[in-house]
N, C-alpha and C positions, 0 to 999 in steps of 0.2 A: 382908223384901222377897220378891216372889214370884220363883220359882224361875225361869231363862232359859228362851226357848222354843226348840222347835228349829226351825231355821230351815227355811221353807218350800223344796223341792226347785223348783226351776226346770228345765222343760221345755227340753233343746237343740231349736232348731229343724231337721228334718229336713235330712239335708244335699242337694242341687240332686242331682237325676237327672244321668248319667253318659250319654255320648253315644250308645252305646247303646241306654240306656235309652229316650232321647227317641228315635230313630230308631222303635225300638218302639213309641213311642206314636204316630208319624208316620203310621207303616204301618194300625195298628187306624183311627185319623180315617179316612184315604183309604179304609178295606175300608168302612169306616160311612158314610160318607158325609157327615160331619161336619165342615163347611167352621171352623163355629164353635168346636170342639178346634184346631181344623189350627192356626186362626189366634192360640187362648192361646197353644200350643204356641212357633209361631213368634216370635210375640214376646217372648220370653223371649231374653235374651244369657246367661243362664246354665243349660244350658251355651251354649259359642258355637255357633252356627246354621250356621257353618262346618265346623265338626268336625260337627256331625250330617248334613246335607248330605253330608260325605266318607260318613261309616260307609252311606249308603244307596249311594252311587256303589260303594263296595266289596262291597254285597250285589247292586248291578245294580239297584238298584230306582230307576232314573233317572226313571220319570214322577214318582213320590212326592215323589223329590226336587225335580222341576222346582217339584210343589203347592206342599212345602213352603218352598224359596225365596221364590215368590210370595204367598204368603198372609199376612205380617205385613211390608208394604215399609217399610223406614228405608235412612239411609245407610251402616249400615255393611252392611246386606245387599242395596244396591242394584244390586252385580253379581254377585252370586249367581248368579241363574239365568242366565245368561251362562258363568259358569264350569261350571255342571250342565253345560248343551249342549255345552261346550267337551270334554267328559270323556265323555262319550254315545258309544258305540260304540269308544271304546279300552280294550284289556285290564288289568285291574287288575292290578300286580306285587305280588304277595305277597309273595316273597322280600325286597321293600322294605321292607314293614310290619310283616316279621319283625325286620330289622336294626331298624325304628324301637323297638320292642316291647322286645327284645333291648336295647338300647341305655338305651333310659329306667329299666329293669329297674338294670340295670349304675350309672345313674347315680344311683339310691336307694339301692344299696348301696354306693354311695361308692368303686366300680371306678372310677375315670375310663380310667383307661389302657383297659379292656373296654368301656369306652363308644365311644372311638373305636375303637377296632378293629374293634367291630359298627358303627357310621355309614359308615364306609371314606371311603379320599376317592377314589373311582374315578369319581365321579358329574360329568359335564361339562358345559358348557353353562349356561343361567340356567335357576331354578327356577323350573319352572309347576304345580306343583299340591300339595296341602294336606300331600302328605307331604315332599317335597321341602322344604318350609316347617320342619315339623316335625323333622326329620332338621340343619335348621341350626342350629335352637337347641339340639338336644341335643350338637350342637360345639360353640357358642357356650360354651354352661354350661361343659362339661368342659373347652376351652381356657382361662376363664379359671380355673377353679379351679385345673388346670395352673399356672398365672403365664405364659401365652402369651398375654397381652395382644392384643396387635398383631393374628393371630389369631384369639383371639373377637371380637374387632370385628369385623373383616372377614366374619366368617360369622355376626353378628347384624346387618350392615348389609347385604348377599347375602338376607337372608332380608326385610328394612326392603324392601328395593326391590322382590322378587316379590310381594308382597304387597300393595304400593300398585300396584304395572301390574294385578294382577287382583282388586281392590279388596277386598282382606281386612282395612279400615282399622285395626280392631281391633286386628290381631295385628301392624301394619305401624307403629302408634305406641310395641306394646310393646318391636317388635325395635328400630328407631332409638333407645328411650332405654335398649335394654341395650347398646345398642351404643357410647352415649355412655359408661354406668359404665365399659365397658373400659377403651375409649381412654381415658379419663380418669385411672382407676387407674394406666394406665401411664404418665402422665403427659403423652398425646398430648394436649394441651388444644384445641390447633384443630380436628382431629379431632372430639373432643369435643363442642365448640361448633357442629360443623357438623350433626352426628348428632342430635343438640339441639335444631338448628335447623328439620330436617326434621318429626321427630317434632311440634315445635310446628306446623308446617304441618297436618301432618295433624289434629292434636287443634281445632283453628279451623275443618277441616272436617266434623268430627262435633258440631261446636258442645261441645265440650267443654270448659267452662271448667277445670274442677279438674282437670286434666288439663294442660292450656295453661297455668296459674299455676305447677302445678309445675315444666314444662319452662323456664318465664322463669324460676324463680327458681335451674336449674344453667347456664342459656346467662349467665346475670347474672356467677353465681360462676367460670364459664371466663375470660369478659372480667373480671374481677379476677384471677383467678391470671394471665391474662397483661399485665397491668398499664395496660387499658384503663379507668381507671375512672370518665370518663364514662359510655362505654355499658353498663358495670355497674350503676351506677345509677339510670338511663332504664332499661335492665333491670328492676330489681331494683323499683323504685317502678312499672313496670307489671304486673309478677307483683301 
């Protein structure tokens, strides 16, 4: 028999520029003048268009920002430049994006308890911008690993809502259906089903099927664990 061959190495594919990284490419289009970059650039969701948007808000480079918003329109970045302009001439808080930085850090190393203590909970009022977003879910996460259920809900559905008033759809589908795992975990099922319910809202707004089918098939399974099982199944057969 002829001897095994060895098997050919397969190339990983490049992993997605880092939001930085695309703000830098943001910058280079607009110096070049390169409407046609601007616009590959922007139409890429990964990374998200929102996080590169902030990282320019945070260097001050708000016209760039404003191109890049505009230059590739869908829905999930339909209010984008609205939020630019809404951020245009207010001082950026570092100290914030230190705690967020600080935080995220803490939560790869498996600090929870150092994760909230750099998120703090001093911060009042409803969340209006991309950090304030970010800063919830890194309590969301550590509450629930915690077993504060109740808790990471609350502050992944706090983050569901900011995000859908200033159309961050994206990030506004992911918070509502982490918001459901909690609640859910901890057994708050209506809760659950209603965070569920939202999120399905929003994913019928990005036209997002596989997205929508997943959310029918845990709003399905809430309405069976609480022992509706009509509309888990009208549910469950429309996933």
């Amino acid at each position: 028999p002829a001897p095994p061959t060895a098997p050919v190495p397969v190339a990983k594919p490049a992993p997605p520029p880092t939001a930085e990284q695309a703000a830098d490419a943001a910058l280079a289009a607009v110096a070049a003048k390169d409407a046609t970059a601007l616009k590959a650039l922007a139409a890429k969701d990964d990374p998200d268009p929102w996080l590169v948007a902030d990282e320019l808000i945070r260097r001050g480079e708000f016209d760039v920002a404003d191109a890049y918003a505009k230059a590739a329109p869908r829905v999930d970045v339909e209010r984008l430049p609205a939020y630019v302009a809404s951020r245009r001439g207010k001082p950026d808080d570092a100290a914030r994006r230190a705690r967020l930085a600080a935080a995220g850090a803490a939560l790869q190393a498996g600090k929870l308890a150092g994760a909230l203590d750099r998120i703090g909970f001093a911060e009042s009022g409803p969340i209006d911008d991309v950090v304030g977003v970010r800063l919830a879910f890194c309590r969301g996460i550590a509450l629930r690993s915690l077993t504060q259920l109740d808790a990471s809900a609350a502050a992944f559905l706090a983050a569901g809502e900011a995000t859908e008033r200033f159309g961050w759809l994206a990030r506004a589908s992911r918070a509502f259906g982490e918001s459901g795992v909690s609640a859910y975990t901890g057994s708050a099922f209506v809760a659950a089903r209603s965070a569920w319910e939202r999120k399905l809202s929003v994913s019928e707004r990005r036209e997002d099927k596989a997205g929508a089918a997943d959310t029918l098939g845990n709003i399905g399974i809430a309405y069976d664990v609480l022992g509706d099982y009509a509309k888990a199944l009208a549910t469950l057969e429309r996933a």
